[in-house]
PyMOL Python script that loads the backbone (N, CA, C, O; Angstrom):
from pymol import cmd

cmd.read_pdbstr("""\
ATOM      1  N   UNK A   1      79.470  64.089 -53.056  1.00  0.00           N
ATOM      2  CA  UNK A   1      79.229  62.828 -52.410  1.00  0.00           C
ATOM      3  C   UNK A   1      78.873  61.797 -53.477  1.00  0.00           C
ATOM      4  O   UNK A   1      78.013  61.999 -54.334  1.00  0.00           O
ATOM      5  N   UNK A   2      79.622  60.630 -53.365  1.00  0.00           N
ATOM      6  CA  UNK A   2      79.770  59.845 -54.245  1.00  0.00           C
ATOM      7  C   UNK A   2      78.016  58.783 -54.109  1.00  0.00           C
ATOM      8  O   UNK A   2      77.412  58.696 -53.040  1.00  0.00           O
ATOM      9  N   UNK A   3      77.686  58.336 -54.987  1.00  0.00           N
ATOM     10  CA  UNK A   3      76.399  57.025 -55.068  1.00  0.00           C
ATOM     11  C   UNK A   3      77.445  56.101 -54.752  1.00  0.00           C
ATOM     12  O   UNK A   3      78.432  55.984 -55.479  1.00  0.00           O
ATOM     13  N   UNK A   4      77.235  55.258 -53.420  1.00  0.00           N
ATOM     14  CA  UNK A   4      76.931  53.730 -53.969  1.00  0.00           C
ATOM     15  C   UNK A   4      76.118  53.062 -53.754  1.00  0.00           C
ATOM     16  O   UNK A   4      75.026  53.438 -53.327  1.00  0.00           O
ATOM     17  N   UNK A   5      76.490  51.666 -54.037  1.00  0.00           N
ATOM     18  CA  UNK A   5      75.505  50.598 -53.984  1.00  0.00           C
ATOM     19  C   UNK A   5      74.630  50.518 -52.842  1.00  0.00           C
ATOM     20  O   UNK A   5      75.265  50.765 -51.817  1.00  0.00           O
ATOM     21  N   UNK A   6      73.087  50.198 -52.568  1.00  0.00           N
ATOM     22  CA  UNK A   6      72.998  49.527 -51.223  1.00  0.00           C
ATOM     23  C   UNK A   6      73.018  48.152 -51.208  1.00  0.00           C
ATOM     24  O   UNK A   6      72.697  47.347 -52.083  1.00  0.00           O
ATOM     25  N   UNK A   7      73.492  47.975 -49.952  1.00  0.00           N
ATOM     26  CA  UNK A   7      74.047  46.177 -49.602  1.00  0.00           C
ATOM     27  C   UNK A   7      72.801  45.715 -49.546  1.00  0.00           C
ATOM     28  O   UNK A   7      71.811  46.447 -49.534  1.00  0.00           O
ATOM     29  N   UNK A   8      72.783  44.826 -49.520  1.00  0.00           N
ATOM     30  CA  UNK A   8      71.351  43.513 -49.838  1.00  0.00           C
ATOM     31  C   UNK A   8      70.544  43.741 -48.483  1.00  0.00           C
ATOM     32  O   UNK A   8      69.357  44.026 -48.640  1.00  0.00           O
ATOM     33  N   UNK A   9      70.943  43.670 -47.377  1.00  0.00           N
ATOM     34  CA  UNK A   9      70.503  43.975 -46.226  1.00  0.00           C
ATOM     35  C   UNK A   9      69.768  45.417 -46.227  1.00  0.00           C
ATOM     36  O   UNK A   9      68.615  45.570 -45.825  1.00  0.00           O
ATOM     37  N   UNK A  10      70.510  46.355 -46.685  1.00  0.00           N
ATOM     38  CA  UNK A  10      69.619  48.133 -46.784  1.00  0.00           C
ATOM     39  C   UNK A  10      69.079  47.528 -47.244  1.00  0.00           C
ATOM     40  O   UNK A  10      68.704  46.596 -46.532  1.00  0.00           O
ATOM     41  N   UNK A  11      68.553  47.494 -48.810  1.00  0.00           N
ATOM     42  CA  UNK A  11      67.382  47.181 -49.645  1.00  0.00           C
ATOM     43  C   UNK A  11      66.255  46.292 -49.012  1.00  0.00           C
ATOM     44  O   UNK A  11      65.070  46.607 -48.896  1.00  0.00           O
ATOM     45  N   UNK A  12      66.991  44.853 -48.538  1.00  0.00           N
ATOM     46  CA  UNK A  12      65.670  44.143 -47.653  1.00  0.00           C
ATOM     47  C   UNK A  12      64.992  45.016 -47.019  1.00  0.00           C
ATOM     48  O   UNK A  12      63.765  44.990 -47.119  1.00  0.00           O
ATOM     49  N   UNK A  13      65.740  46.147 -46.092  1.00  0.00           N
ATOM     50  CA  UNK A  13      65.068  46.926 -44.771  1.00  0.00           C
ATOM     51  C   UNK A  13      64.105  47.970 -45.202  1.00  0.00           C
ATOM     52  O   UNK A  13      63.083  48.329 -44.618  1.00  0.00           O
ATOM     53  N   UNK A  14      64.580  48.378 -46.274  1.00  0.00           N
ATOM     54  CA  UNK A  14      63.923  49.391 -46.777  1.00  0.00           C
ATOM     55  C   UNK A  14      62.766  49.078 -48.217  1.00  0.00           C
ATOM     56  O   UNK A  14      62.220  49.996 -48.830  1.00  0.00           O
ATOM     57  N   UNK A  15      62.599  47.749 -48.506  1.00  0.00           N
ATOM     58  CA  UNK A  15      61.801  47.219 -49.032  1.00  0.00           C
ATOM     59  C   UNK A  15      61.872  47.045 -50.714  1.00  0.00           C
ATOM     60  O   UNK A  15      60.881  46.960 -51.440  1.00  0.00           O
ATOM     61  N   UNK A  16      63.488  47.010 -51.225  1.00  0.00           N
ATOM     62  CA  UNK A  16      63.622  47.422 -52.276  1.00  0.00           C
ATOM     63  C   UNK A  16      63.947  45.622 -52.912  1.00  0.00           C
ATOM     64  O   UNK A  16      64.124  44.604 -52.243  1.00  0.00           O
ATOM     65  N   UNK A  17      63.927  45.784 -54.274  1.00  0.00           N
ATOM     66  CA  UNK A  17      64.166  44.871 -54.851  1.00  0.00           C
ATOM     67  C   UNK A  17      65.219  44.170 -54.733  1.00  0.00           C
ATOM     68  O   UNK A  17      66.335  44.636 -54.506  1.00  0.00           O
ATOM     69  N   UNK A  18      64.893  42.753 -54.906  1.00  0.00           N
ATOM     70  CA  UNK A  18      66.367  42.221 -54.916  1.00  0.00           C
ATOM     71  C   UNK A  18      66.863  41.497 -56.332  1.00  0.00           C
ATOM     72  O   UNK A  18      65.946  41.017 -56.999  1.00  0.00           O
ATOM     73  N   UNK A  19      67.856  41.400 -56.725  1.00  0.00           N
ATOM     74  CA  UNK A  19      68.287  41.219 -58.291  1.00  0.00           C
ATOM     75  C   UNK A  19      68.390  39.517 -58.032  1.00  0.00           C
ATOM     76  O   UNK A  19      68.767  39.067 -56.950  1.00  0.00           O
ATOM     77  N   UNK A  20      67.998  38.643 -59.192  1.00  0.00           N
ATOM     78  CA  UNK A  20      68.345  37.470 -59.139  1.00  0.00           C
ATOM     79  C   UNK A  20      69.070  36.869 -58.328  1.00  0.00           C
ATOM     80  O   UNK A  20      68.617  36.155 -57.433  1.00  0.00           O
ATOM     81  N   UNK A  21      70.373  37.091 -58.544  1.00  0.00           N
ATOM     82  CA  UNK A  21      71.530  36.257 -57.613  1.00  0.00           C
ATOM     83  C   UNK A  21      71.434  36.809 -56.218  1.00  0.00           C
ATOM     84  O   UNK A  21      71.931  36.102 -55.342  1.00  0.00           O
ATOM     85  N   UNK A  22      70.837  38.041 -55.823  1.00  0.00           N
ATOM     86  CA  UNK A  22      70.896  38.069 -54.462  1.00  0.00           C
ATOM     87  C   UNK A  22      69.611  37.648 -54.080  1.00  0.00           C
ATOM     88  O   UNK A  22      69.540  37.930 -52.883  1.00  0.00           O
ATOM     89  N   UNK A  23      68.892  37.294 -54.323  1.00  0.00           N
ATOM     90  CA  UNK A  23      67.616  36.073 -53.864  1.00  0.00           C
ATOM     91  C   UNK A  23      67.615  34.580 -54.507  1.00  0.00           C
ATOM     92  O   UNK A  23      66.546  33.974 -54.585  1.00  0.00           O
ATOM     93  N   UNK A  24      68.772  34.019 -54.947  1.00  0.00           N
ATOM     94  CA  UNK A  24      69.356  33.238 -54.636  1.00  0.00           C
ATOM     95  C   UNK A  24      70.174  32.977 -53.643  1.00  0.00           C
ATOM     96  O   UNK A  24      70.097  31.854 -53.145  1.00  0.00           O
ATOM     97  N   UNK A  25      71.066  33.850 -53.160  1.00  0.00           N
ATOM     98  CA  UNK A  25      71.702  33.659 -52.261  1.00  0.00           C
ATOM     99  C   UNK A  25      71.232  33.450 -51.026  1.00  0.00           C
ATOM    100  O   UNK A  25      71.547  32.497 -50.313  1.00  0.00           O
ATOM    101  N   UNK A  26      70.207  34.633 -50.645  1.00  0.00           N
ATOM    102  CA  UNK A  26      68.955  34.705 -49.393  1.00  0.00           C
ATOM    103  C   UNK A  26      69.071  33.170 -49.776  1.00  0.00           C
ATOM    104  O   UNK A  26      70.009  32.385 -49.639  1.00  0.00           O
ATOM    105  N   UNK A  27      67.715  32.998 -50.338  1.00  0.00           N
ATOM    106  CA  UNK A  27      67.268  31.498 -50.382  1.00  0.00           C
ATOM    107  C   UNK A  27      68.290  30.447 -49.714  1.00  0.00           C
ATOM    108  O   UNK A  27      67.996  29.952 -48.626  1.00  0.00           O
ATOM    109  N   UNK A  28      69.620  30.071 -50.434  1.00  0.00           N
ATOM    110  CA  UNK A  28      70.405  29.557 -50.675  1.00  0.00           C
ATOM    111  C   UNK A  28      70.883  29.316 -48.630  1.00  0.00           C
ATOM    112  O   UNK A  28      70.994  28.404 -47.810  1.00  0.00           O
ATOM    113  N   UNK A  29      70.979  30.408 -48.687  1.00  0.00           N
ATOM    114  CA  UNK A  29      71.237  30.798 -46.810  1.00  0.00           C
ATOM    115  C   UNK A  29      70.132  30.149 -45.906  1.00  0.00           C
ATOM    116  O   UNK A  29      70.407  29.405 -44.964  1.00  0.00           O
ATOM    117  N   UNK A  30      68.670  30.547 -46.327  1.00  0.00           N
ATOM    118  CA  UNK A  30      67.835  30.637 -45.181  1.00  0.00           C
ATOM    119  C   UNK A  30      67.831  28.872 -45.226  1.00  0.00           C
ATOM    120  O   UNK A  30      68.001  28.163 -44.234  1.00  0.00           O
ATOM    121  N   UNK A  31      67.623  28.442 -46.453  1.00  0.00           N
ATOM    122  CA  UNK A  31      67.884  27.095 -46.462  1.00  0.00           C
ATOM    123  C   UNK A  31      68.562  25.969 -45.784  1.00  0.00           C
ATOM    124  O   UNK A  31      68.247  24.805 -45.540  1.00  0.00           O
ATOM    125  N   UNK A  32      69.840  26.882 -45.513  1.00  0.00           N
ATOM    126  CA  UNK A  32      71.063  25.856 -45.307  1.00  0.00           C
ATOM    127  C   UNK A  32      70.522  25.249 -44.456  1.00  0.00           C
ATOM    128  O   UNK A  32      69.296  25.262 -44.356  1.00  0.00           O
ATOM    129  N   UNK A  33      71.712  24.217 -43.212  1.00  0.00           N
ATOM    130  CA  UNK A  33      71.605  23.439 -42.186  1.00  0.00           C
ATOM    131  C   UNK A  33      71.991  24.745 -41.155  1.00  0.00           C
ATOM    132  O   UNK A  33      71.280  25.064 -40.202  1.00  0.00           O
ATOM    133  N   UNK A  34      72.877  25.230 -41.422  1.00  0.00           N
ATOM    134  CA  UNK A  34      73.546  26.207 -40.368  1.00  0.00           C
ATOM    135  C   UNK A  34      73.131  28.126 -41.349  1.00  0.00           C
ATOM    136  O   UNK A  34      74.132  28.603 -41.885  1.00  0.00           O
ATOM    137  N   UNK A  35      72.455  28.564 -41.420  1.00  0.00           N
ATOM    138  CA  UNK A  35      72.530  29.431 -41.833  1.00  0.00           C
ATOM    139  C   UNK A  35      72.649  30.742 -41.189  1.00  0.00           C
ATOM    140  O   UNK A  35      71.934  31.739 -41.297  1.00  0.00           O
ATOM    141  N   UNK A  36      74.371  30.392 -40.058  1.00  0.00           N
ATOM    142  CA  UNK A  36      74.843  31.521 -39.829  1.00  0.00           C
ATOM    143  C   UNK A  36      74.722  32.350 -39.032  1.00  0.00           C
ATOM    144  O   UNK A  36      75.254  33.457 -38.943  1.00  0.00           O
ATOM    145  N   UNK A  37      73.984  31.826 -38.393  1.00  0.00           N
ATOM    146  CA  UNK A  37      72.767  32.349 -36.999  1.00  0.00           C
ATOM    147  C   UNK A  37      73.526  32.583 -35.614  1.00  0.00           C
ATOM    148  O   UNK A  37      73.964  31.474 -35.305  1.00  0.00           O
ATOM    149  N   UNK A  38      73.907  33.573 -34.573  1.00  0.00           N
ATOM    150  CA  UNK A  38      74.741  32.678 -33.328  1.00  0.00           C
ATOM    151  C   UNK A  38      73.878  33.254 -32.984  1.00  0.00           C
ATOM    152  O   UNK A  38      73.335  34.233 -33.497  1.00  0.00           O
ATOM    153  N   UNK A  39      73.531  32.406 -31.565  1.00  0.00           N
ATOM    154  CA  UNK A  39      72.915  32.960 -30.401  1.00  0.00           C
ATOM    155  C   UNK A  39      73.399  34.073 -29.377  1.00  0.00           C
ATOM    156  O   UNK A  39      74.396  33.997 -28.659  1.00  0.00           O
ATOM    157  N   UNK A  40      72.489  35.127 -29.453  1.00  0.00           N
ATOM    158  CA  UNK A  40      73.268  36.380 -28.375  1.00  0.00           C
ATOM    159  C   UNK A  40      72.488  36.287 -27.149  1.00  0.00           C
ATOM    160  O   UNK A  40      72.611  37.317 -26.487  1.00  0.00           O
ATOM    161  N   UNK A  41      71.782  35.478 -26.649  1.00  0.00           N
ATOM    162  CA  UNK A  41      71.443  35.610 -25.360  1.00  0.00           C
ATOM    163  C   UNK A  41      70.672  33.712 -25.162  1.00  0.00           C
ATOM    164  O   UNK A  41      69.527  33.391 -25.480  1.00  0.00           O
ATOM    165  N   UNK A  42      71.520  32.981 -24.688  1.00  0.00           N
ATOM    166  CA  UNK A  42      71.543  32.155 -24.481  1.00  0.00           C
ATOM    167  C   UNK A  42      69.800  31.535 -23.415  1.00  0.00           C
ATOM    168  O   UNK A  42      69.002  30.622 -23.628  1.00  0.00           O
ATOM    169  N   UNK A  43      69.878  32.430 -22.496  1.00  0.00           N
ATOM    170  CA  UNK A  43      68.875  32.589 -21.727  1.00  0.00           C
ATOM    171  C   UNK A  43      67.454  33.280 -21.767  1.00  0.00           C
ATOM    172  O   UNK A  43      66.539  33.541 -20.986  1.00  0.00           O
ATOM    173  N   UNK A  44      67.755  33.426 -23.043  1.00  0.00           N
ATOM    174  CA  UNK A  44      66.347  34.286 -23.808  1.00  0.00           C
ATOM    175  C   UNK A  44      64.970  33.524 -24.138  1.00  0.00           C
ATOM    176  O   UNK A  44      65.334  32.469 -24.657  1.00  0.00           O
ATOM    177  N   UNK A  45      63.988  33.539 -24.103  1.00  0.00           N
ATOM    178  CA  UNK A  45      62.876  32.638 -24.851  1.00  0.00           C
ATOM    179  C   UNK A  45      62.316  33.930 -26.069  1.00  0.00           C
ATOM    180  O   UNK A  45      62.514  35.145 -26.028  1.00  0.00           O
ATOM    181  N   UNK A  46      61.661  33.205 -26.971  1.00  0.00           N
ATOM    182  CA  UNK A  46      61.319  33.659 -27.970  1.00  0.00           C
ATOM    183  C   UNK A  46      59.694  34.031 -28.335  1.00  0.00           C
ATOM    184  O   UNK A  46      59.119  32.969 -28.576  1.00  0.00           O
ATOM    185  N   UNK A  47      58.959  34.952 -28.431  1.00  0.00           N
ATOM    186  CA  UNK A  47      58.319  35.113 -28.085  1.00  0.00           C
ATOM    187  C   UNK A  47      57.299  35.098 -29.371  1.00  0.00           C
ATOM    188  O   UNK A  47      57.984  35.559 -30.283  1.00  0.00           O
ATOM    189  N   UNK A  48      56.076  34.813 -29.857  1.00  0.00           N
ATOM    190  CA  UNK A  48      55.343  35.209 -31.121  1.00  0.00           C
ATOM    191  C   UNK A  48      54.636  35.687 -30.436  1.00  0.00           C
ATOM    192  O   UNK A  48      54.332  35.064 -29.418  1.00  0.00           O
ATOM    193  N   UNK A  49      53.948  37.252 -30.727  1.00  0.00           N
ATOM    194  CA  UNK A  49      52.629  37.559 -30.602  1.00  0.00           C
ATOM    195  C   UNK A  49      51.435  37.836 -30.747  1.00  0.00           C
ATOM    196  O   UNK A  49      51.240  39.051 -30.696  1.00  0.00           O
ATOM    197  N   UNK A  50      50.559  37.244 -30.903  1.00  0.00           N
ATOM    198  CA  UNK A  50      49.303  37.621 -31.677  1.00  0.00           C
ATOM    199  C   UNK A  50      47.842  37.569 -31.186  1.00  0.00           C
ATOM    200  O   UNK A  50      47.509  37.420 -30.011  1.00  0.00           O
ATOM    201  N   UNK A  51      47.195  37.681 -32.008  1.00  0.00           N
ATOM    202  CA  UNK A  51      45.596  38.340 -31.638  1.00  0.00           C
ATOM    203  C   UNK A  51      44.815  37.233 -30.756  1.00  0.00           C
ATOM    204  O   UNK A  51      44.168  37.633 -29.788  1.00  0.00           O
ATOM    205  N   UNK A  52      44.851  36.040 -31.020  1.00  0.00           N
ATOM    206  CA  UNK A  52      44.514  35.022 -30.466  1.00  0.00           C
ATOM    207  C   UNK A  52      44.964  33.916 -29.530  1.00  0.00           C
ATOM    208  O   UNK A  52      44.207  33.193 -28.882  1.00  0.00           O
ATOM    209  N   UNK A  53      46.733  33.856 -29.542  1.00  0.00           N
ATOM    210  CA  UNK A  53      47.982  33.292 -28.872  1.00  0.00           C
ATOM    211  C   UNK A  53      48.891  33.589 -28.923  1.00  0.00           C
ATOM    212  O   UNK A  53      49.168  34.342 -29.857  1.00  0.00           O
ATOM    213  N   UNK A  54      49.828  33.249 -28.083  1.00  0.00           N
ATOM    214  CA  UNK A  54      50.875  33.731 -28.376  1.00  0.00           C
ATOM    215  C   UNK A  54      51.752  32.703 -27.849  1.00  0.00           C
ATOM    216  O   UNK A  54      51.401  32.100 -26.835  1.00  0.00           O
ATOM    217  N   UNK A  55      53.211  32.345 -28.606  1.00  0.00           N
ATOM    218  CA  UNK A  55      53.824  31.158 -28.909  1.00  0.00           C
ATOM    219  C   UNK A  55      55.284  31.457 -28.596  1.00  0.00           C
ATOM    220  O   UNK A  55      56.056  32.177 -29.229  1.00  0.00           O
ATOM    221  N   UNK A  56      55.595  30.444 -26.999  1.00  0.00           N
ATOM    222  CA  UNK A  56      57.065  30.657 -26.639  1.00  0.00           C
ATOM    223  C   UNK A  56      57.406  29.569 -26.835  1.00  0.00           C
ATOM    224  O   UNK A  56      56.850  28.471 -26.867  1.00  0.00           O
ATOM    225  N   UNK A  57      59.034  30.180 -27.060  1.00  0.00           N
ATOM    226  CA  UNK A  57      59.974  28.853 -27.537  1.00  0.00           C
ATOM    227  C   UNK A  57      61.233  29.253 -26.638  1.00  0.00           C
ATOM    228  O   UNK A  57      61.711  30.383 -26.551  1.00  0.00           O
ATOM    229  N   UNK A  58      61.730  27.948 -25.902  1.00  0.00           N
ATOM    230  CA  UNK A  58      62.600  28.267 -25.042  1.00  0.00           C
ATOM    231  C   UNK A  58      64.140  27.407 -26.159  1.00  0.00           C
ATOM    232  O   UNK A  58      64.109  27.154 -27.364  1.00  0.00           O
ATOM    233  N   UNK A  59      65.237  27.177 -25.217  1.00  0.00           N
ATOM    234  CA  UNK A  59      65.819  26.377 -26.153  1.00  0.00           C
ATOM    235  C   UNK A  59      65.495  25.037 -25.533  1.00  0.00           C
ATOM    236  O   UNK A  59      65.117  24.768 -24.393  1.00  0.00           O
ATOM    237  N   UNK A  60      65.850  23.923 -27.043  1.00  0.00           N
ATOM    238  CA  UNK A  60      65.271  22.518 -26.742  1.00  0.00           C
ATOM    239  C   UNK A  60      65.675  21.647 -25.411  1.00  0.00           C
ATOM    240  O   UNK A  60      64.990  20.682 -25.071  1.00  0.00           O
ATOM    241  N   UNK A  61      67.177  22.178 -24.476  1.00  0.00           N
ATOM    242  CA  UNK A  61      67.863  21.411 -23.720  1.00  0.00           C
ATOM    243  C   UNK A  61      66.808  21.784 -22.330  1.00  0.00           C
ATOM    244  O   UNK A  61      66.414  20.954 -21.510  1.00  0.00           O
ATOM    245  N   UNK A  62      66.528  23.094 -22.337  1.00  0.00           N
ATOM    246  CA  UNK A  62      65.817  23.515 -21.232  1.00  0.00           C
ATOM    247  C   UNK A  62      64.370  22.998 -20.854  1.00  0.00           C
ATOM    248  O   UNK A  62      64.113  23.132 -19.657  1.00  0.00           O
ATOM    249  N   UNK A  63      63.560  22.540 -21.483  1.00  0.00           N
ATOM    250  CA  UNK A  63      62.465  21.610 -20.948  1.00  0.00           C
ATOM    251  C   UNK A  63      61.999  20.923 -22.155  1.00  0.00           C
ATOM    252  O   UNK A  63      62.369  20.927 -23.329  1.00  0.00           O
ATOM    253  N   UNK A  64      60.649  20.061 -21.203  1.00  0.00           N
ATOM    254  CA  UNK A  64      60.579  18.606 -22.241  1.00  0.00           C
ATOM    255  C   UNK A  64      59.986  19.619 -23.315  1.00  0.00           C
ATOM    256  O   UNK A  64      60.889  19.903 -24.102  1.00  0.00           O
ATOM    257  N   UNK A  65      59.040  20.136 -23.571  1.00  0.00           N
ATOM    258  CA  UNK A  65      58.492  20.861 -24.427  1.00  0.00           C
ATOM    259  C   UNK A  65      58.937  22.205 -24.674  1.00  0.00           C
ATOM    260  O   UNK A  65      58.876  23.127 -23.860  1.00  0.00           O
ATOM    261  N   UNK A  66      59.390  22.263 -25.851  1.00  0.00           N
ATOM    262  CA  UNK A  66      60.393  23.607 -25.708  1.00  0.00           C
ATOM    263  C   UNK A  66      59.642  24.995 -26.248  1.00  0.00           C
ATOM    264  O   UNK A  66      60.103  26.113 -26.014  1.00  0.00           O
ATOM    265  N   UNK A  67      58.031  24.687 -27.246  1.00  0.00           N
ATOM    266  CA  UNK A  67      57.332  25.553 -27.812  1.00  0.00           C
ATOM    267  C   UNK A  67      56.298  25.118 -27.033  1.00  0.00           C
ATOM    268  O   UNK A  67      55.931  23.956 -26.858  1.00  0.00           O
ATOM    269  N   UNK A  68      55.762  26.333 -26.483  1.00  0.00           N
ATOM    270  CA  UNK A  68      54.590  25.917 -25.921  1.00  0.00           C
ATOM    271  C   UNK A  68      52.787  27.224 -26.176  1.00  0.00           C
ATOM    272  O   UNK A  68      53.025  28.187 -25.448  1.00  0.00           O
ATOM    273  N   UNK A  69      51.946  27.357 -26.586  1.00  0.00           N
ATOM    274  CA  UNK A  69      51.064  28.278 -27.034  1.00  0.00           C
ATOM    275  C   UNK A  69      50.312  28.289 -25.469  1.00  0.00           C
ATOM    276  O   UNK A  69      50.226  27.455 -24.568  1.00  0.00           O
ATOM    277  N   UNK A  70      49.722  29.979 -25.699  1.00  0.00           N
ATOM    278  CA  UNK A  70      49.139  30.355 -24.275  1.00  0.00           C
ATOM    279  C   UNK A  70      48.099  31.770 -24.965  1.00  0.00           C
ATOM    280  O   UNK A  70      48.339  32.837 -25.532  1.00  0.00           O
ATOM    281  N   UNK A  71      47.052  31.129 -24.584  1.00  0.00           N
ATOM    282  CA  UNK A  71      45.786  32.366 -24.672  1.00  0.00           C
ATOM    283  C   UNK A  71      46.484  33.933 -24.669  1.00  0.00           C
ATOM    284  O   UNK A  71      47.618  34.267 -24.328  1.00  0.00           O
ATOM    285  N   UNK A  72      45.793  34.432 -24.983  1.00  0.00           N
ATOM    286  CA  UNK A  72      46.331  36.297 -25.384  1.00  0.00           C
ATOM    287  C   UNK A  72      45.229  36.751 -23.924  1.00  0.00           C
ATOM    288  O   UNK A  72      45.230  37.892 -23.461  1.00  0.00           O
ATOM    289  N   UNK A  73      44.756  36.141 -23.627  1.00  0.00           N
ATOM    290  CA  UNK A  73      43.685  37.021 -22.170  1.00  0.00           C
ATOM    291  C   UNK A  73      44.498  36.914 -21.481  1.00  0.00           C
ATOM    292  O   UNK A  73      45.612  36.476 -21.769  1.00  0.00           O
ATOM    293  N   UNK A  74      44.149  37.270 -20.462  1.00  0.00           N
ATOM    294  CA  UNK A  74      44.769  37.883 -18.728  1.00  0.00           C
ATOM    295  C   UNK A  74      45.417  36.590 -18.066  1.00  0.00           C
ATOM    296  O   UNK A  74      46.565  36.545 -17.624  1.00  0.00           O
ATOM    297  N   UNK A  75      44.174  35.176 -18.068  1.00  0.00           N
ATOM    298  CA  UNK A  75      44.978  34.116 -17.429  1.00  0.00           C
ATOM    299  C   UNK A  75      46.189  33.534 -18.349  1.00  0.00           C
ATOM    300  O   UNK A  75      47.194  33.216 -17.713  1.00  0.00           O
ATOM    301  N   UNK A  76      46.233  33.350 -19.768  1.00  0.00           N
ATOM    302  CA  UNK A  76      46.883  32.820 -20.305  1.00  0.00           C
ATOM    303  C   UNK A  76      48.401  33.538 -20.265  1.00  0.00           C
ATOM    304  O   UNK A  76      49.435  32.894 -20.091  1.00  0.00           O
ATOM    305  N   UNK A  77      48.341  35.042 -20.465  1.00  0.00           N
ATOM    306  CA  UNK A  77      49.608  35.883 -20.264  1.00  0.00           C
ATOM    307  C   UNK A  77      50.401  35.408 -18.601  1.00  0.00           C
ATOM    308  O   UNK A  77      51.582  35.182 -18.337  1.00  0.00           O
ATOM    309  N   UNK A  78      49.428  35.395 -17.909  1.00  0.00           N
ATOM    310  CA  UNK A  78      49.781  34.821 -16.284  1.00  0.00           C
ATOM    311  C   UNK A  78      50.719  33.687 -16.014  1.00  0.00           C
ATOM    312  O   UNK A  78      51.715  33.534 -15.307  1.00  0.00           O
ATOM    313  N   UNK A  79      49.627  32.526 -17.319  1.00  0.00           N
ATOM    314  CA  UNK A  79      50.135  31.320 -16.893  1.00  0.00           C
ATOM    315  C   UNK A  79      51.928  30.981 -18.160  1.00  0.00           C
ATOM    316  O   UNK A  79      52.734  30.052 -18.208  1.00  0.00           O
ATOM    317  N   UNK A  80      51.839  31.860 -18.676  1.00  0.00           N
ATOM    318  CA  UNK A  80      53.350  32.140 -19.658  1.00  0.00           C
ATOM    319  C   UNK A  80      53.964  32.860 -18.474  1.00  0.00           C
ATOM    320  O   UNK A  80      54.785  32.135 -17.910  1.00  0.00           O
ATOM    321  N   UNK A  81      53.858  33.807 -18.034  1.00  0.00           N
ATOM    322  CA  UNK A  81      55.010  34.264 -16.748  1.00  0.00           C
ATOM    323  C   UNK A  81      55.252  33.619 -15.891  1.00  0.00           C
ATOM    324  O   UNK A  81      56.281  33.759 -15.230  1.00  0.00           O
ATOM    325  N   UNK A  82      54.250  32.616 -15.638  1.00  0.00           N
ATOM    326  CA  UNK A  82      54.892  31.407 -14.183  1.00  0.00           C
ATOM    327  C   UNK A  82      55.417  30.656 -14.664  1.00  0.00           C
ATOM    328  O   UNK A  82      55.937  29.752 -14.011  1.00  0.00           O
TER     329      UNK A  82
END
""", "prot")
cmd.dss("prot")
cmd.show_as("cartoon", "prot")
cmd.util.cbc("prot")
cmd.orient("prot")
């Protein structure tokens, strides 16, 4: 069984180094205007979660405020599901 390379993506996942030009390129990407991104679920909101809030983002066409933060307790999880 032959070695090869791992693609830039294995290494990100698996926490390995990246050589100059391929963290230029990252960079170069995450940067752009369009960096390549499509949407797979149109109807999805986005969710952050954490110890103190937690932060949904719907898309911008769907309401006036499209990010909105909500307490991590019981009412705040409530008032994100209604």
């Amino acid at each position: 069984m032959s070695n090869r390379k791992m693609s830039t993506l294995e290494r990100l996942q698996n926490g390995g180094p990246l050589n100059r030009q391929e963290r230029r390129e990252l960079q170069a990407r995450l940067h752009a205007s369009d960096p390549g991104l499509e949407m797979a679920h149109p109807d999805a909101a986005g969710i952050d979660v954490g110890n103190a809030s937690h932060y949904v983002a719907v898309p911008a066409g769907r309401d006036p405020q499209p990010v909105r933060e909500f307490g991590s307790w019981t009412v705040g999880v409530q008032r994100m599901a209604a």
